[in-house]
N, C-alpha and C positions, 0 to 999 in steps of 0.2 A: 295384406293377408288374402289370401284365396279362396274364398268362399265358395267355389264349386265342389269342391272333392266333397262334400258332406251335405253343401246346401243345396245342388242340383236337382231339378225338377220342382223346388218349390215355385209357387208364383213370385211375379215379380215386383208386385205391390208389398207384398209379404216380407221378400228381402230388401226392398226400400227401406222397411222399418226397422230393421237391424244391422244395416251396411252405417246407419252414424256409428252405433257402438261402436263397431269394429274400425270402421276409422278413428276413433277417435279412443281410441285403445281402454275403453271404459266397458268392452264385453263380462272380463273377469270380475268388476263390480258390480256390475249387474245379476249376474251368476250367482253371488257370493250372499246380495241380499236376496234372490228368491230360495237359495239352499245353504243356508249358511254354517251346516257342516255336512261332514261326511260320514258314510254308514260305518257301524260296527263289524259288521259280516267280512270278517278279515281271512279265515280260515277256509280249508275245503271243508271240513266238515262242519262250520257255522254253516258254510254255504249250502251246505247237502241238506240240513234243518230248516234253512230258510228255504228252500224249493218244494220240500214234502212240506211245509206246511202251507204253500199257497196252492201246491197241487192238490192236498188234502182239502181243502178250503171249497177249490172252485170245481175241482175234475173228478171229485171223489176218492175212492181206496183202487180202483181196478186197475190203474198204471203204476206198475212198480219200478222206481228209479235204482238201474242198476251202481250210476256214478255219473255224481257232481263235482265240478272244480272248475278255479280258475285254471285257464291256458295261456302261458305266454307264449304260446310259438303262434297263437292267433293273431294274424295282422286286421289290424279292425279295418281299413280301408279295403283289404283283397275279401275277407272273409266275412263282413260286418259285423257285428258287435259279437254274436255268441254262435255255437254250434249245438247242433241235434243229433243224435244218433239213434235207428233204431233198427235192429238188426234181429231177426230169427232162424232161427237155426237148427236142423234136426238132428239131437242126440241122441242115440241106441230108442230108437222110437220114439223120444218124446221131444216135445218142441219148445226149444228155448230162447226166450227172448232176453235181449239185452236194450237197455233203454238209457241211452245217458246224455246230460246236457255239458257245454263247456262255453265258460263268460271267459272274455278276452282278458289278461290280467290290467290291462287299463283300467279298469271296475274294480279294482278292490279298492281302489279310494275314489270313490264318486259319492253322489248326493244318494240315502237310500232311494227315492223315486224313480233314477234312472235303472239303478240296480233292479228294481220291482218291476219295471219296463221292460228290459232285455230278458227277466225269467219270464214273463208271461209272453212273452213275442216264443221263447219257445216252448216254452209248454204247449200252446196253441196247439204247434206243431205236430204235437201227438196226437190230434187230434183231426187235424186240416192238414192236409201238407203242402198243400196251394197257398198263395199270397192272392185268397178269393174273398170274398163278401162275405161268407161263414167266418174266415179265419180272424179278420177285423172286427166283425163282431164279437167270437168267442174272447179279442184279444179287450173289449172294451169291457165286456159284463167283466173280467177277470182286475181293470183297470180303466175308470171311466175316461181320465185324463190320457188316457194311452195314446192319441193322436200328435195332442201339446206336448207331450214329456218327449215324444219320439224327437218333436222340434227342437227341443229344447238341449237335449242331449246331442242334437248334432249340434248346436251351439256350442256346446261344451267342447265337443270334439273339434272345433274350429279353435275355440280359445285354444286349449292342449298342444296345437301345434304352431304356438307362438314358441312351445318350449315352458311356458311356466304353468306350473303347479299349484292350484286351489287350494287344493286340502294335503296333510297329512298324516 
C-alpha cells in the first residue's frame, strides 16, 4: 500500500509506527477500535445544521452560511478533504455575500471526528485564509485534537484505498 499520497511530509519515526499496520493489513482494525462507528450526518441539510452549530458555537452569529453539502465531484487527493467559498458581490448598490462550505462525499460515512475535523479546517477559513499560526490555532480552540484527527484521518484515507469499507 502507498502511503505517501496522504502520509507525506509526516516524520519518519511517526510513519515507522504505522507502516506495521499497514503491512500487516491490521490498519482497518485499528481504525474500527479507536472509531467504531460512523456518523449520522447523512444528509445536506443534517450537514448544513451540523456546521451552523459549530459555527454558532465557536465563530459566533456574524458569518452567515449561504450553503453546505456534501460534493462528489470533490476528488480528495486533488482537492483535499472539503472546499471553501466566499464570494461578494455588488448588487444594485448593495453588497452581497455568499459563504458556502463543500465535504468531499467520501465523508458521509466516516467517524463523527473526522467529519468535525474537516468542518472546522474550514470554517477556520473564514476567518484565516492562510494555512498560518492563527489559522491552527483558530483550528485547535474549535477542536483540541485537530492535529491527531488530521493524522488519523489520513490513515483512514490510506485504509479507503485498499478499496474496503469501514462503515456503512
Amino acid at each position: 500500500m502507498d502511503t505517501s499520497k496522504y502520509l507525506a511530509g509526516y516524520p519518519a519515526d511517526l510513519l515507522a509506527q504505522v507502516e506495521p499496520l499497514i503491512a500487516s493489513n491490521q490498519l482497518g482494525d485499528w481504525l474500527l477500535r479507536r472509531y467504531p462507528v460512523a456518523h449520522q450526518v447523512r444528509t445536506d441539510s443534517a450537514l448544513y445544521d451540523y456546521v451552523t452549530d459549530l459555527k454558532k458555537e465557536f465563530l459566533g452569529k456574524g458569518l452567515t452560511l449561504s450553503r453546505v453539502q456534501y460534493d462528489n465531484k470533490i476528488q480528495v487527493i486533488k482537492h483535499a478533504l472539503g472546499q471553501h467559498h466566499f464570494i461578494a458581490r455588488a448588487h444594485g448598490g448593495k453588497l452581497k455575500s455568499v459563504n458556502e462550505i463543500r465535504i468531499a462525499s467520501v465523508f458521509r460515512v466516516a467517524p463523527e471526528a473526522f467529519l468535525k475535523m474537516i468542518v472546522v479546517h474550514e470554517l477556520a477559513h473564514f476567518r484565516e485564509k492562510e494555512h498560518n499560526k492563527a489559522f491552527y490555532q483558530l483550528c485547535r480552540h474549535m477542536e483540541a485534537d485537530y492535529h491527531q484527527l488530521e493524522f488519523e484521518l489520513r490513515l483512514y484515507l490510506t485504509y479507503l484505498d485498499t478499496g474496503d469499507l469501514l462503515y456503512t
